[in-house]
C-alpha positions in Angstrom: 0.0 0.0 0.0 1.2 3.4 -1.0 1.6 6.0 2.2 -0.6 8.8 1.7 0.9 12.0 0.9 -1.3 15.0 1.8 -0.7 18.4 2.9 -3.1 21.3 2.3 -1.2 24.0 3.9 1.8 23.5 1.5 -0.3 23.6 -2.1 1.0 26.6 -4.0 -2.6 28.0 -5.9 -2.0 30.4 -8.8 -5.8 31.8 -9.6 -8.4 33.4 -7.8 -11.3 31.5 -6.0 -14.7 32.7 -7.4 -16.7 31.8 -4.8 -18.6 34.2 -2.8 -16.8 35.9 0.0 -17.2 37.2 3.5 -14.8 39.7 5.0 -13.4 38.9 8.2 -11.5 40.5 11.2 -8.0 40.1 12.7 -9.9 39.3 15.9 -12.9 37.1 14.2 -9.5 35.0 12.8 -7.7 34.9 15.7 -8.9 31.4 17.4 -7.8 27.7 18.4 -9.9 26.2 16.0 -10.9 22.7 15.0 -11.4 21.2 11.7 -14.3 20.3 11.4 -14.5 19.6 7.2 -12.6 19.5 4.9 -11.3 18.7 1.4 -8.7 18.9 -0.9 -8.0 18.0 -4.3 -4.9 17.9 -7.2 -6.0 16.8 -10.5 -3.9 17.0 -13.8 -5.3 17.6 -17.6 -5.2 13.8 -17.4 -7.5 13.5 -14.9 -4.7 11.8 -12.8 -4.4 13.1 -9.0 -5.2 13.0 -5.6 -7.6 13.8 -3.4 -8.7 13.9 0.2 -12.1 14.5 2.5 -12.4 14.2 5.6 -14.6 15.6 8.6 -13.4 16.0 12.6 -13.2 12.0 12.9 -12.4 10.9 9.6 -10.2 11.1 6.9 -10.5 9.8 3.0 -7.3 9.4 1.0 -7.8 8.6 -2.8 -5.4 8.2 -5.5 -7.3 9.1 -9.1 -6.4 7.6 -12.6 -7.9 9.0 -15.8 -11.0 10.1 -13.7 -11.3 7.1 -11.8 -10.8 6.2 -8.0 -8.3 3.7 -8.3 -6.9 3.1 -4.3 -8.7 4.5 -1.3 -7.3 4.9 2.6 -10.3 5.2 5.7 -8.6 6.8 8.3 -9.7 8.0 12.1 -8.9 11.6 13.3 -7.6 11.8 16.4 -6.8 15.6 16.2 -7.1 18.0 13.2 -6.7 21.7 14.6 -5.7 25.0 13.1 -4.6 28.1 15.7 -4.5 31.3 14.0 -3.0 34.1 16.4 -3.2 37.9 16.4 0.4 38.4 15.7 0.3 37.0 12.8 1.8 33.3 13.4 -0.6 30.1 12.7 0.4 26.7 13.9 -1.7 23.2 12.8 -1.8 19.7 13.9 -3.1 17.0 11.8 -3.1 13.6 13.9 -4.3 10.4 12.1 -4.5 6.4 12.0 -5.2 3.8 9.9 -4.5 0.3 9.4 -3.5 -2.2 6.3 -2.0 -5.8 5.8 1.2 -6.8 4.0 1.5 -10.0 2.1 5.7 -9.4 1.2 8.2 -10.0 2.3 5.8 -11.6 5.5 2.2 -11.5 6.3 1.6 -8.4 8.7 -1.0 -6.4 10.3 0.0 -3.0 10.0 -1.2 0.3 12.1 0.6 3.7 10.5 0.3 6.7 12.9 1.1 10.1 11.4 1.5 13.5 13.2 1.8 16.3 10.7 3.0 19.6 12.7 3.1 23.1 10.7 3.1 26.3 11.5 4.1 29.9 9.5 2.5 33.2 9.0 -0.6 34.8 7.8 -2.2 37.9 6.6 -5.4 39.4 4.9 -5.1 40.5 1.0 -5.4 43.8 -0.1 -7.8 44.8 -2.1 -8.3 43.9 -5.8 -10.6 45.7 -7.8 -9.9 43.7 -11.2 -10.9 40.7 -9.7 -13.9 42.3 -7.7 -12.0 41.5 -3.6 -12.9 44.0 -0.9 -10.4 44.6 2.1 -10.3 41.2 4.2 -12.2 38.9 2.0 -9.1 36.8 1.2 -5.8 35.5 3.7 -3.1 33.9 2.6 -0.9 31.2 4.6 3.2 30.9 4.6 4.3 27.8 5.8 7.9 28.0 7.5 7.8 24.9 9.4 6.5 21.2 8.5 7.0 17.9 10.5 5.7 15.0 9.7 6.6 12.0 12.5 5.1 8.3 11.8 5.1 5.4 13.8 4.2 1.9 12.3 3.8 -1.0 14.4 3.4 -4.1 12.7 2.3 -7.7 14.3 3.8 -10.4 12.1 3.7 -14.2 13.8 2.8 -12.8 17.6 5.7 -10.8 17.3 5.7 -6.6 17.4 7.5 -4.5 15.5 7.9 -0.7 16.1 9.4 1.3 13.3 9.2 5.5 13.7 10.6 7.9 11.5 10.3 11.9 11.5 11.2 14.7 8.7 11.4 18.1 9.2 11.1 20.9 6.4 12.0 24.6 7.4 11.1 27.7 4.6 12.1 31.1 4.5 9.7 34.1 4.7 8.0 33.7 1.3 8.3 29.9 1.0 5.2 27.5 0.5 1.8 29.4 0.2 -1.7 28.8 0.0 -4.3 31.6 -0.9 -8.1 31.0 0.7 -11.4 33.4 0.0 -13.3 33.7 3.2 -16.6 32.3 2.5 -17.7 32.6 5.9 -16.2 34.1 9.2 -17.8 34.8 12.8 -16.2 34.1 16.4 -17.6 30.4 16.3 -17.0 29.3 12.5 -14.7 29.9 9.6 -15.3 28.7 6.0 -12.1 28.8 3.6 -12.2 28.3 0.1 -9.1 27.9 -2.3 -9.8 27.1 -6.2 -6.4 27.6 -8.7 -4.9 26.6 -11.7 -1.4 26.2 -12.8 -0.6 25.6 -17.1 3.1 25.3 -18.2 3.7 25.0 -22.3 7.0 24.0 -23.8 7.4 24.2 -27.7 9.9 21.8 -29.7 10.7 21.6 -33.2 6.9 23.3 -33.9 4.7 20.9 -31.5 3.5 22.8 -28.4 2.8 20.5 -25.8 0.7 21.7 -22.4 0.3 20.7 -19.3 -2.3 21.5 -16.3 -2.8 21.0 -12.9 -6.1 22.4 -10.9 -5.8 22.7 -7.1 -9.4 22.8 -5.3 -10.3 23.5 -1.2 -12.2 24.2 1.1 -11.7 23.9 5.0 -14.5 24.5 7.6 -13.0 25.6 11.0 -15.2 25.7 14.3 -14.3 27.3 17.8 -12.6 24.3 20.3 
């Protein structure tokens, strides 16, 4: 089984949402807030990509093949929370499990643990009158920080097997972005919506060939 590998926070989106907006507040954003839906998609011209779904409990992995679901991972929430603070800094935890069975080299039940840690810094768009945003209807997340720490423990024959492993990924100011319109924001409930679209074309000996990728999101926070 392929590990699932997922991380909203670090999806660089190159276009404009256009769904509607809601402006927000320094103060309405600044919370410790739980995730309480979510999804997240990265499909080619293709139709090849990933996506995931999930809701405060649950989590939905799925690798996509020419528009088809081709491999699907259930996993169980045990944390999923986003703090945004008033001076600017946000920090998120996304805690999951899930279990598979391995056939090679030896049969083995297998339970994967994953603790992804991230953190950066934040700030409200200006205005943009081409593209029809008023003052605070759009943030935009820097990631400078992203750990990811596993821990597998397999049971092969009676016996128990712990293997852990961590990675840590460190960005300067202006590293790793994501761009959200505010759909809805009060002191109890944030709605985020990202929707972009990245095309690169290379010509060669008179044949153009292009190449697509569309990012989609959307992330429902609620008040812990």
């Amino acid at each position: 089984m392929k590990k699932p590998v997922f991380n909203l926070a670090v999806i660089c989106l190159l276009a404009y949402s256009v769904t509607s907006c809601g402006k927000s507040s320094v103060s309405k954003m600044s919370n410790k807030w739980n995730v309480t839906s979510y999804t997240a998609s990265h499909i080619n011209n293709d139709n090849d990509g990933t996506k995931e779904t999930g809701t405060s409990t649950t989590l939905i992995f799925s690798e996509i093949y020419g528009g088809v679901t081709t491999e699907t991972t259930n996993a169980s929430v045990n944390e999923n929370s986003f703090t945004i603070n008033k001076d600017g800094t946000w920090q998120s935890k996304k805690d999951y499990t899930y279990s598979y069975q391995t056939i090679y080299p030896d049969t083995a039940d297998v339970t994967n643990n994953t603790v992804i840690s991230e953190s950066g810094t934040w700030a409200f768009v200006g205005t943009n009158k081409t593209e029809d945003f008023k003052k605070n209807e759009r943030v935009v997340f820097y990631t400078l920080s992203s750990q990811e720490d596993v821990y597998l423990t397999s049971i092969s024959g009676g016996t128990t097997t712990n293997d852990n492993s961590s990675s840590l990924d460190t960005y300067s100011t202006g590293g790793p972005s994501i761009t959200y319109t505010i759909k809805e924001s009060s002191a109890k409930k944030l709605v985020l919506s990202s929707d972009g679209e990245n095309t690169h074309s290379d010509t060669s000996n008179g044949n153009t060939n292009t190449n697509s990728n569309t990012d989609k999101g959307e992330m429902t926070l609620e008040q812990k």
